[in-house]
C-alpha positions in Angstrom: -14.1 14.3 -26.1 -17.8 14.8 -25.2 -19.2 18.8 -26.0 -19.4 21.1 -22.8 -22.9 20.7 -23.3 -22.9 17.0 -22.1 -19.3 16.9 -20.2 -18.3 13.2 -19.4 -18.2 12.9 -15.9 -15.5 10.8 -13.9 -16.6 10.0 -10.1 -13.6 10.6 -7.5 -14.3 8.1 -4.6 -11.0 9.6 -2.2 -10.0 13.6 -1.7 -7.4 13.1 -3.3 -4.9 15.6 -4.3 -5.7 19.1 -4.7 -4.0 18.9 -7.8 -5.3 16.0 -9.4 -8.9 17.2 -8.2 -8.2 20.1 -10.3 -6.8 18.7 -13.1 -10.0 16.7 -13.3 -12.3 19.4 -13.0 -10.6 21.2 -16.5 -11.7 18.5 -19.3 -14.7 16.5 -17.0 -17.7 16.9 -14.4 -16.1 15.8 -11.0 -18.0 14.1 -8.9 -16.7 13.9 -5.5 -18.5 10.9 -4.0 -17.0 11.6 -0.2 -18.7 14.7 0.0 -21.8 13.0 -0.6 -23.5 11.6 3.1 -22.7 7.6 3.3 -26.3 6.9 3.8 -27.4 9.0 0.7 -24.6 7.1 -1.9 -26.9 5.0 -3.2 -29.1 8.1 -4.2 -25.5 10.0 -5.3 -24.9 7.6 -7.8 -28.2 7.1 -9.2 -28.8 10.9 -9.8 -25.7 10.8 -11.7 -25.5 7.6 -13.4 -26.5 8.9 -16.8 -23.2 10.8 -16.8 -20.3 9.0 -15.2 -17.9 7.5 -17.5 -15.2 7.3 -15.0 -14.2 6.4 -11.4 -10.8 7.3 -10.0 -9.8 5.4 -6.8 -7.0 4.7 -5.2 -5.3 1.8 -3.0 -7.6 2.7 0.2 -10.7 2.7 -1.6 -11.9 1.1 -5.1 -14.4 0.2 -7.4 -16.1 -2.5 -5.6 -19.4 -4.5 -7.4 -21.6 -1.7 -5.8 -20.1 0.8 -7.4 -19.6 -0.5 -10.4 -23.1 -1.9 -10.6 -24.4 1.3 -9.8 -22.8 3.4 -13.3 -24.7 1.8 -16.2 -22.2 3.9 -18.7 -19.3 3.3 -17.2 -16.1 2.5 -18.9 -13.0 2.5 -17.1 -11.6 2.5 -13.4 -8.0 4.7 -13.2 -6.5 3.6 -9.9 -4.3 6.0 -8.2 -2.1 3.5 -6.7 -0.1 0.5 -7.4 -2.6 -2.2 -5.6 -5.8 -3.4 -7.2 -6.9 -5.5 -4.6 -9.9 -3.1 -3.6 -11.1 -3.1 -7.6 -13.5 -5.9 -8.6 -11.8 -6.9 -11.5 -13.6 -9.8 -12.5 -16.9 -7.7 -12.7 -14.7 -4.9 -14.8 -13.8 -7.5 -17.3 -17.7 -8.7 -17.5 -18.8 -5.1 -18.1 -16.1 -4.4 -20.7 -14.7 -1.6 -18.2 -10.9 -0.8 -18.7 -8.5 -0.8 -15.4 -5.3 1.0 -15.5 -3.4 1.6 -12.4 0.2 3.5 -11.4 2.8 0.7 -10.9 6.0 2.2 -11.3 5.5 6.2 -10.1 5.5 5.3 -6.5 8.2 2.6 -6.5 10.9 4.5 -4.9 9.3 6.1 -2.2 7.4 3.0 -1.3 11.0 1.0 -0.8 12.2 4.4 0.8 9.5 3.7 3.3 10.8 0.7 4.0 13.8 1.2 5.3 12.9 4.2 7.0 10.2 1.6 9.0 13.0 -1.0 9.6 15.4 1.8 10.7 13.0 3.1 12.6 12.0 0.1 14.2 15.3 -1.6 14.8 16.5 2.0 16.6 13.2 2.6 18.5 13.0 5.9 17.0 10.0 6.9 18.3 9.7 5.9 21.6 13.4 7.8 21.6 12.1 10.8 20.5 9.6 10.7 23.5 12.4 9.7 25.8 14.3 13.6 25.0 10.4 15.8 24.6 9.2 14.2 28.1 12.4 15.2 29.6 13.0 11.5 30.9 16.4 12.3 28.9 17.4 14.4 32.1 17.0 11.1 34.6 18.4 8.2 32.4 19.9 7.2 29.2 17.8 5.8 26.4 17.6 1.8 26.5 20.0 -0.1 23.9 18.3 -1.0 20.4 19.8 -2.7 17.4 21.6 -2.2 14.5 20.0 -2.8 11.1 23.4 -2.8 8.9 24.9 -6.4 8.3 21.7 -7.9 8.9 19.8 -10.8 7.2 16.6 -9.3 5.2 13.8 -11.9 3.7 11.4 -9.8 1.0 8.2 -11.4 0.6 7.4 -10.8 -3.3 10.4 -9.1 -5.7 8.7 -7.4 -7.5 9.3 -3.5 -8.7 9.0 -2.7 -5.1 10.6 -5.6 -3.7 13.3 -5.2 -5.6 14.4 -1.9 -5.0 13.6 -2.6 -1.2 16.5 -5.3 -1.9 19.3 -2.9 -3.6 18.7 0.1 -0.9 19.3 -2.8 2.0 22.2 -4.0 0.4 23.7 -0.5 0.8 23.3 -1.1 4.4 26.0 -5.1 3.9 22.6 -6.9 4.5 22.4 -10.3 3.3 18.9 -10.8 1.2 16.7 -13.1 0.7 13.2 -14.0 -0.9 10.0 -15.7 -1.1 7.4 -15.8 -4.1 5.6 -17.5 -6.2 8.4 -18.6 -8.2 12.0 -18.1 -8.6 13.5 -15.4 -10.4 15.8 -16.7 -12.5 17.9 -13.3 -13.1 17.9 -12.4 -9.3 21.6 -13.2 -7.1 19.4 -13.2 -4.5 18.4 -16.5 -2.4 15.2 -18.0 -3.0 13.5 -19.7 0.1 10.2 -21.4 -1.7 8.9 -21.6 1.8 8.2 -18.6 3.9 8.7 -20.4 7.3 12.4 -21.2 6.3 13.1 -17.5 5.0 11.7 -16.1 8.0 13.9 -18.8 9.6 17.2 -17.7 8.1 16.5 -13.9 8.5 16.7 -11.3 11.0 14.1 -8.7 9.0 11.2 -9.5 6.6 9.6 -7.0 4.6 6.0 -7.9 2.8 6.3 -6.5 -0.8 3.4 -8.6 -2.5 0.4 -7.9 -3.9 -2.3 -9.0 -1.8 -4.3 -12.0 -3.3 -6.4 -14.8 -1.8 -3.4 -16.9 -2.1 -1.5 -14.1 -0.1 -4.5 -13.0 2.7 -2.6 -13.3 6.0 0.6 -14.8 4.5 2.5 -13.9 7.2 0.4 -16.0 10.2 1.6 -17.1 13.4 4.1 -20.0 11.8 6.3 -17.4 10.0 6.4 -14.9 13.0 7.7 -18.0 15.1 10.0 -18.7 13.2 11.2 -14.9 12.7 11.8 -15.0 16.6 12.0 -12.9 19.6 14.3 -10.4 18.0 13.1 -10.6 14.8 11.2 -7.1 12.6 8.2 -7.6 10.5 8.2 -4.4 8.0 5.0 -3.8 5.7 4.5 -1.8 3.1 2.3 -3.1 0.8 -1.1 -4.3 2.2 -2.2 -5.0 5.9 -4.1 -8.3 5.5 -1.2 -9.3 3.9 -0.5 -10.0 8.3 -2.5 -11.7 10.9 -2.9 -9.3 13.0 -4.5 -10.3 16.0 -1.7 -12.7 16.0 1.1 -10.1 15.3 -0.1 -8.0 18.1 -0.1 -11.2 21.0 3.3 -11.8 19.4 4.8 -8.4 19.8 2.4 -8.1 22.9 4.1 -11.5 24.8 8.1 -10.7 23.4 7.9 -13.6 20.7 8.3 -11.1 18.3 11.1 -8.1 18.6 9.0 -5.5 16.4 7.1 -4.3 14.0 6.6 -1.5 11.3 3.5 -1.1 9.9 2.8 1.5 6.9 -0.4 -0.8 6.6 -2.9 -2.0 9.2 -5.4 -4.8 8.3 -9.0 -2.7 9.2 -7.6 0.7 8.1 -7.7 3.6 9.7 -9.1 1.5 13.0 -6.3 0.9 15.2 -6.5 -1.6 18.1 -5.6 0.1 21.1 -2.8 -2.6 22.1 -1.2 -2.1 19.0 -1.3 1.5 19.3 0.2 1.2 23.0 3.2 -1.0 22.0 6.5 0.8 22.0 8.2 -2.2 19.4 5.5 -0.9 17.3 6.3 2.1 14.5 2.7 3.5 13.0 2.2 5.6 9.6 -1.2 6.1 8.1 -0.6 4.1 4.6 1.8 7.1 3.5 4.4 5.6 1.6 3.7 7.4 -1.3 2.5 10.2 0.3 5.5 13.0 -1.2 4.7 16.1 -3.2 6.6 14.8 -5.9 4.7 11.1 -6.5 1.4 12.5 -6.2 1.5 14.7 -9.1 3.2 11.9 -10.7 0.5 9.6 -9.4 -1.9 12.5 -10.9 -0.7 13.0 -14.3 -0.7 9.8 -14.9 -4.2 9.1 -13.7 -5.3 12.1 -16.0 -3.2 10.7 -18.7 -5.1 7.3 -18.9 -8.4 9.3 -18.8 -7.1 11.3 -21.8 -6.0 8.6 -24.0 -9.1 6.4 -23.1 -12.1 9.0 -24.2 -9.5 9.9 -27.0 -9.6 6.4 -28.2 -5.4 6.0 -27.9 -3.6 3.7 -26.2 -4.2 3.2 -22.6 -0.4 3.2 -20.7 -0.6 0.3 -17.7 -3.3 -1.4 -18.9 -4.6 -3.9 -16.5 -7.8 -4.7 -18.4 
């Protein structure tokens, strides 16, 4: 660790946590790069360039080329988040710059998520809440909606995440299903190597994958015809993981029975139809939003710092 004198700094491009924000300022120099105006960042970096060692990001916001470009000295990106899509990784591994990320802290509350979306979705939650605080309760009975135990669930990528999206929906006697890049050969669940014919065979599909070229809009028009008129689209992993324009003329003209969307594809811009649907549950990329996984998320984050400027082993090494 760098004297008091000449403190290492570490550039936090999110308000993050309180917590972690403090946790930062005690060993470096925080730099908080959202207090500084968008059309003065450019300056903000370069009058602080000689002294950032560190960025900490998180799935919303990364280390893009700019960035990175901008920080001469810079030597490793700690995402605060499971997803590296918005890190430039191939520019990290050019400079030398070490990438560690927080794969398994958020697992559980990201699959809890989930099923509270597809619950909340299949039950119309929300528009029944509005149904008993407008007082329509007092003139008519709520519409029907549909059950979500016994039913067919496809998970696109079983992964950490997908997996324990898998086991809480098996609680519920669904039947599950999956699609990924390849099969997994200790899984009891049925691989579909195309995603057409698991959205075919299920009632539910959940997106669980990271988001890659090969995975940019992976759910298009074809799978959500073949889903059906009655059939839920869950995500919780990243929003251009959808089509979106098309999900919302499908949900928009009944050829799709609903969605729920932890994730939107041009976060935090919401379309306006979107936002009008009542098929349609919202929540602001929170699925790791508890008390509990951000300090998690947090010490973690700190930890990698810690060990890298300490020359140790870096936990969840990426690069």
């Amino acid at each position: 660790m760098e004297t008091t004198s000449n403190p290492i700094g570490v550039l936090l491009l999110r308000p993050l946590s309180p917590y972690l924000q403090q946790e930062l300022s005690k060993r470096y120099a925080l730099f908080k790069f959202w207090e500084s105006p968008p059309n003065l960042r450019r300056e903000f970096l370069g009058e602080h360039s000689n002294s950032i060692k560190a960025v900490v990001c998180n799935g919303v916001q990364g280390a893009d080329a700019e960035i990175i470009d901008a920080l001469p000295l810079l030597e490793i990106v700690a995402s605060h988040s499971s997803g590296l899509d918005k890190i430039d990784l191939d520019r990290c591994r050019e400079r030398g710059i070490r990438v560690t990320y927080t794969p398994d802290a958020l697992t559980d509350e990201v699959a809890d998520m989930a099923i509270l979306l597809i619950l909340a979705t299949s039950r119309r939650i929300c528009a029944a809440d509005q149904h008993v605080r407008s007082a329509e309760w007092k003139n008519a009975d709520f519409k029907l909606t549909s059950k979500f135990s016994g039913k067919s669930v496809g998970i696109i990528g079983l992964g950490r995440i997908g997996s324990a999206i898998a086991k809480r929906a098996e609680a519920f006697g669904c039947r599950i299903g999956y699609h990924s890049r390849s099969l997994k050969p200790n899984s009891r669940y049925k691989y579909y190597p195309s995603l057409t014919d698991l959205a075919s065979d299920s009632q539910i599909i959940v997106v669980s994958c990271a988001l890659t070229r090969e995975t940019h809009h992976i759910v298009n028009r074809g799978v959500m015809d073949a889903l059906g008129r009655d059939g839920i689209i869950i995500n919780i992993a990243r929003g251009s993981h959808i089509d979106q324009a098309e999900l919302i003329s499908a949900l928009a003209e009944g050829r799709l029975g609903g969605a729920g969307l932890d994730v939107l594809e041009h976060e935090p811009e919401v379309p306006d139809l979107l936002a009008q649907l009542d098929n349609v549950v919202l929540s602001p990329h929170a699925g790791a939003s508890t008390y509990e996984t951000r300090k998690t998320l947090a010490d973690l984050v700190v930890g990698h710092l810690e060990a890298h400027f300490s020359n140790k082993p870096l936990l969840n090494a990426v690069i």
